[in-house]
Every structure is written in structure tokens, then in C-alpha cells.
Steps between C-alpha positions, in 0.01 A plus 500: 500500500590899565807565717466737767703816462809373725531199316546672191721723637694189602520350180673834368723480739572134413475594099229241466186532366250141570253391226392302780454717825417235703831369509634788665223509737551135569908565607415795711266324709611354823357208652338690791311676247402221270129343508274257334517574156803747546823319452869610706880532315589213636510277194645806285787526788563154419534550142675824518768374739576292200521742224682748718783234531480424092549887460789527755678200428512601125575892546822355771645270152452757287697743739802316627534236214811375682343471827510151652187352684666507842528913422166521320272295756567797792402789276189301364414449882550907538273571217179248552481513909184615686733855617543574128163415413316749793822769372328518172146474585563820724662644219242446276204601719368143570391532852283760433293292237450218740175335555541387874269372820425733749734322712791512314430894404487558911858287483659715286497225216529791261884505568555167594790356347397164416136582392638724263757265355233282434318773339764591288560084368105526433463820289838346295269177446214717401678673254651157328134379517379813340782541231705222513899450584636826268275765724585356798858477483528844344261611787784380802800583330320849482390481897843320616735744278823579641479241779617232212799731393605524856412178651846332485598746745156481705560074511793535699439310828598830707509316854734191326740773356562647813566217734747385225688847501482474889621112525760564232643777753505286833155630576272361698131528224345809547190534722128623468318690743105629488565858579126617444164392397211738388192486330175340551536108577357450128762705327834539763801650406823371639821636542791279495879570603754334356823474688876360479711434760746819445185679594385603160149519447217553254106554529226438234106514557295262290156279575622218589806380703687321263431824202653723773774201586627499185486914410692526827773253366489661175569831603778429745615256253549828278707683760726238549590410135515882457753535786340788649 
């Protein structure tokens, strides 16, 4: 089989080259695109939810060799979820590789956040079945890079931390307000405030509620430990 030109511009971009194209083909086809004959990722997203947790759960040991599970369970949660997924697949170009129904292209599926965290599982299985375990690790701690490093940090629970800092100061838990929506109903964008009862406040903008919940806590959990 002969790759079209985008889909070997996508496996630069991943730094994979298939012996068997088909594979590839295989995890960037979506079921609303799949036929008789033509098969979707959804097996290879099985697969590849696996290895991608093999790949984490050894790069987290190898980085915090002192870490206990309690502390490395949260970060390995961080790394493997469908929001991390999608953030890579955008990264690497996967949406635009996509093989997709005609309904699902009029939807927007291209940027959807789950359809492209399934993707991104799939193409990870396709390049274990192609190459075996070595490729495919090497091929997410390339993609993931500095999200491992950093991912102590990222695992926080934001929204926990606060109320904590607010409790532990005879405050009533901070509260969580929808400040704007935008966006097409298929990809919104919502704006949440975060608020304490002194009246400080912060505002983050993410795709979903709880994404934006949680940068909102982050940020004015920021302020406050800075004391500004």
C-alpha cells in the first residue's frame, strides 16, 4: 500500500516510518468512515491505551525513583487521559490526517477532543504493531516530552489545593461561576471564575468545565500562595 502525501508527512512528524502502511491507515480511520472491507482504530485504541500506560508508568519510576504510588498514580492519570491524548495529536498534526464520515467532518470531528484521543492511542498501537515495544515507546516519550518532566507539578489537584488553603483560613471553599461560553456547540469554550470569599478572583478559558474549573483554581491558587 502507498501513503498519500499527508500521511507521510504525518509520519515525519511522528519520526516513524511503517513497513506496513496499512497500519497507519487503519488508526486514522474513524468509525464513520470505515466500510466493508475497510477496518476503524478502534481495536488499535484498545491496544494503544495499553502501551501508552506501559510507557508512562515506566518513564514516572524511572523519574522520581522515590515516589510512592499514592504520588505516582495522579501524575500517571495526567499523562495517559483523553485531554493529553487530543493535546498531542494537535501537536502532532493528527486531525488533519483523519479519515472521517461526512457527518462527523460537518461536526467538526476534526478537533474533537475525544476522537482525537482515540486517534492518538491508535497510531501508538500501530506503531508497536509495526515495530514492536522499543519504537513505540521512543515514539511517545518523543510526542509527550516535557509534559513528563513537569507533570508532578501539572498532577496537583488545583481545585483540592485551594479549598484546603481556604478551609485552613476559616474560609468558607471557594466558588465556581460560568462567566462565558463560545464556540460552536461541537467545540465550546468556557470561561470559568474562580472566587474566594475575601473577594479574590481568578478566570481561565478551557473546553470543558471542569479543564477551565481547575485552571481557574490553579491560577488563583498561585496568587494566593504568592501573597500578591
Amino acid at each position: 500500500m502507498k501513503l498519500s502525501a499527508d500521511l507521510r508527512a504525518f509520519e515525519g512528524r511522528i519520526g516513524h516510518r511503517f513497513t506496513r502502511p496499512a497500519l497507519l491507515v487503519q488508526a486514522v480511520t474513524h468509525g464513520s468512515f470505515a466500510a466493508v472491507g475497510r477496518a476503524d482504530n478502534q481495536r488499535l485504541e484498545f491496544l494503544g491505551d495499553r502501551v501508552l500506560g506501559l510507557v508512562m508508568a515506566e518513564a514516572l519510576l524511572a523519574a522520581d525513583p522515590a515516589a510512592t504510588e499514592g504520588q505516582l498514580a495522579p501524575r500517571f492519570n495526567a499523562l495517559v487521559r483523553k485531554e493529553t491524548c487530543a493535546e498531542v495529536a494537535r501537536e502532532a498534526g493528527l486531525g488533519e490526517v483523519l479519515k472521517l464520515g461526512r457527518s462527523e467532518m460537518i461536526s467538526g470531528g476534526r478537533r474533537k477532543q475525544a476522537l482525537l484521543g482515540d486517534a492518538m492511542e491508535a497510531v501508538i498501537a500501530a506503531v508497536y504493531l509495526d515495530a514492536g515495544y522499543q519504537p513505540a515507546r521512543d515514539m511517545v516519550l518523543r510526542l509527550w516530552g516535557e509534559r513528563i518532566g513537569r507533570v508532578a507539578e501539572d498532577a496537583r489537584d488545583a481545585k483540592t489545593a485551594l479549598q484546603e488553603w481556604a478551609q485552613s483560613r476559616g474560609m468558607p471553599p471557594p466558588s465556581y461561576e460560568e462567566v462565558a461560553r463560545e464556540g460552536p456547540d461541537h467545540a465550546p469554550r468556557f470561561t470559568i471564575e474562580a472566587r474566594l470569599s475575601d473577594g479574590r478572583s481568578a478566570r481561565a478559558e478551557a473546553g470543558s468545565k471542569r479543564l477551565a474549573e481547575h485552571a481557574a483554581a490553579k491560577a488563583l491558587l498561585a496568587e494566593v500562595e504568592s501573597g500578591t
